[in-house]
C-alpha positions in Angstrom: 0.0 0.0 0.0 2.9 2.3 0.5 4.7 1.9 -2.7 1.2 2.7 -4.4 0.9 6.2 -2.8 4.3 6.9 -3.3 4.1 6.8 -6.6 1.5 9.8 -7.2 3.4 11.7 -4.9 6.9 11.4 -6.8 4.6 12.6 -10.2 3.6 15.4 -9.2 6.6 16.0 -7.5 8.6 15.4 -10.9 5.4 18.1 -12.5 6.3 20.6 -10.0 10.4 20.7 -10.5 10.1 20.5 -14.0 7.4 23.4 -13.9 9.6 25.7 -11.7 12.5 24.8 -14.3 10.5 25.6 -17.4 9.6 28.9 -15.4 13.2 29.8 -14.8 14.4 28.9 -18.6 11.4 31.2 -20.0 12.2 34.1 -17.4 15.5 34.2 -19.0 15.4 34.6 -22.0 14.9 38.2 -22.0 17.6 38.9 -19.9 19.9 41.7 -21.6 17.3 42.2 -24.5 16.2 45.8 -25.7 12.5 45.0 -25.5 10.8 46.0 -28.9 8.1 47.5 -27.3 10.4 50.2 -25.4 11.0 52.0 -28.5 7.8 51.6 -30.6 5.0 54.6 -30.2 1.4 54.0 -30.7 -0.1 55.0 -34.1 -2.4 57.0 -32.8 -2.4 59.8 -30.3 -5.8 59.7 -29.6 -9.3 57.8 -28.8 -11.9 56.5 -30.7 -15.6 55.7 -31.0 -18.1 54.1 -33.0 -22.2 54.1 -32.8 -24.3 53.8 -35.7 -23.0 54.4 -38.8 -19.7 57.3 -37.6 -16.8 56.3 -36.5 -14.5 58.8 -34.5 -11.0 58.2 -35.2 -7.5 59.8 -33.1 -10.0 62.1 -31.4 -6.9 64.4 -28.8 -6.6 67.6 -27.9 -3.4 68.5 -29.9 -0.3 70.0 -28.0 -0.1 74.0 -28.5 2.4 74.3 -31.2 2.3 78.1 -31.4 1.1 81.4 -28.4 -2.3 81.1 -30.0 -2.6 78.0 -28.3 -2.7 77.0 -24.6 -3.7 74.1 -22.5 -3.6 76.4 -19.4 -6.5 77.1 -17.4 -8.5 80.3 -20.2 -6.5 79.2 -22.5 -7.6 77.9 -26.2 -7.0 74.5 -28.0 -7.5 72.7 -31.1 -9.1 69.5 -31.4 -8.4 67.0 -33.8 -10.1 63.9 -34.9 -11.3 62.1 -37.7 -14.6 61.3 -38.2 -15.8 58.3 -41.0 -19.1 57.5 -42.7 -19.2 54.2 -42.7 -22.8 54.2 -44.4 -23.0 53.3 -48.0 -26.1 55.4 -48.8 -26.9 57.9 -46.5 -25.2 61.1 -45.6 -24.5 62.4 -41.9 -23.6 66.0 -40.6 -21.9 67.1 -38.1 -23.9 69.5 -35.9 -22.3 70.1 -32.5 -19.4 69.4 -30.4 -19.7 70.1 -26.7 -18.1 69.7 -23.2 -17.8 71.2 -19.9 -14.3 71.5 -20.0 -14.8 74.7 -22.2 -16.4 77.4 -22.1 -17.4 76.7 -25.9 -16.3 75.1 -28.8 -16.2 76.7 -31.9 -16.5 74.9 -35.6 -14.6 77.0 -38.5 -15.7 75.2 -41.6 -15.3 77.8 -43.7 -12.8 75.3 -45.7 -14.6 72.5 -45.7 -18.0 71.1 -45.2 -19.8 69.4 -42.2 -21.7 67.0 -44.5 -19.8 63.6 -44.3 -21.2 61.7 -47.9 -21.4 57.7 -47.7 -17.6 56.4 -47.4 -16.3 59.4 -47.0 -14.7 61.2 -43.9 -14.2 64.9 -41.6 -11.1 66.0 -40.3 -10.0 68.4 -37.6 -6.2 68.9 -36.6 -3.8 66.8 -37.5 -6.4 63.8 -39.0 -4.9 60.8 -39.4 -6.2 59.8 -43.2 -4.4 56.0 -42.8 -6.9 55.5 -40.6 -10.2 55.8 -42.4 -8.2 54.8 -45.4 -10.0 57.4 -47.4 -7.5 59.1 -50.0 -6.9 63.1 -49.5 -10.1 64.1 -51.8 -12.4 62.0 -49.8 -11.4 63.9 -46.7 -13.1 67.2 -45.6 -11.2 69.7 -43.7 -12.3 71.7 -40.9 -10.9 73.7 -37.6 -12.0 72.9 -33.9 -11.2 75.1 -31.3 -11.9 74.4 -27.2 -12.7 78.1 -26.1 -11.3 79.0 -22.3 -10.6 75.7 -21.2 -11.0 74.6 -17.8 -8.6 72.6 -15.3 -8.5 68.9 -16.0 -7.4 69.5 -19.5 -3.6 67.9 -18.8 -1.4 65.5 -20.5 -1.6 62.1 -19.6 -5.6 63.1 -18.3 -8.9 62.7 -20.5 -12.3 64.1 -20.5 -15.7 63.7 -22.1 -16.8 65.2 -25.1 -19.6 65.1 -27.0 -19.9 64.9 -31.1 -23.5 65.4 -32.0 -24.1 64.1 -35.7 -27.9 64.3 -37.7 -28.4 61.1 -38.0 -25.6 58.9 -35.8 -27.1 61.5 -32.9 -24.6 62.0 -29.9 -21.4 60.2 -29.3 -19.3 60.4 -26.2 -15.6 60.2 -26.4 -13.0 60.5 -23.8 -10.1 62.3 -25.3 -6.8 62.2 -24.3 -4.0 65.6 -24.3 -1.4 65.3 -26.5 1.7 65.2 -24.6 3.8 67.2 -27.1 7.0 65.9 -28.7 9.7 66.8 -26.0 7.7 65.6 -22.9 10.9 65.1 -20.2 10.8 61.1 -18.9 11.8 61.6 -15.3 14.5 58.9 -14.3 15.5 57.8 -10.3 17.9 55.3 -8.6 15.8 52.9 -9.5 15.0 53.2 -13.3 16.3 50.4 -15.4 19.3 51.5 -17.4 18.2 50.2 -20.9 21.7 50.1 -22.7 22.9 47.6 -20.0 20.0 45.4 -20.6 18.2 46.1 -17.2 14.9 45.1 -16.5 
């Protein structure tokens, strides 16, 4: 009867090393590698959204590139996004952009149109047109400013705001803040030194 329930426990003793082994071999292998996500930046800057037939695309606040802009507490912003008709018939139209972290939000579209034709797409910004896959024609152009912006508005924070469209009615996004090309990473003692191959 002994050597009967010896022999279970000697299994899963042999499962157990030979997990804890397996463990230690696949732990290693990364040791000393670059990982290839450390370097690579996301495609987009921004969020996205889809009901009905629009889909909102890269929707951020873009990072003031000039004194016009600020993303200080009174200060104004541009939004960009880009928004797709997915619809193969019917046409949509961009009415309305709100959010309580302006005091307004004001819609030049004196270059372009608000109508967004079957298949076809609105930008505001810096739209990303790779991302609709829609070729340069098929892409309307417009300006969106956030008037006298409130606190919240931040890098690395996001808040609600709402696209109102004829027919897809309202959509809620939650964009994101640029965080501007130079943002300064902040390094201590205990930050991995990449070149040596810490972790």
């Amino acid at each position: 009867m002994t050597a009967l329930n010896a022999s279970p426990t000697r299994r899963v003793a042999t499962a157990v090393a030979l997990a804890a082994g397996a463990t230690l071999v696949l732990s290693a292998c990364g040791a000393g590698q670059i990982s290839q996500t450390a370097t690579q930046a996301a495609a987009v800057n921004g969020n996205q959204a889809t009901d009905g037939d629009i889909a909102l695309r890269n929707v951020h606040v873009l990072y003031p590139n000039s004194e016009e802009f600020s993303i200080e507490p009174g200060g104004t912003a541009q939004l960009a996004f880009t928004a797709v008709n997915l619809s193969e018939f019917a046409t949509d139209r961009l009415k309305s952009i709100k959010t309580d972290y302006a005091a307004s939000v004001v819609i030049d579209d004196e270059a372009g149109t608000l109508e967004i034709k079957p298949q076809q797409a609105l930008g505001a910004g810096n739209p990303d047109v790779s991302v609709p896959e829609q070729a340069p024609e098929h892409l309307s152009l417009i300006d969106v400013t956030l008037e006298d912006i409130r606190e919240g508005v931040r890098p690395g924070l996001t808040f609600p705001v709402i696209f109102t469209f004829e027919n897809a009615g309202d959509i809620t996004v939650q964009v994101p803040v640029d965080a501007g090309p130079k943002t300064e990473r902040h390094e201590s003692a205990m930050s991995p030194d990449v070149a040596e191959g810490g972790h």
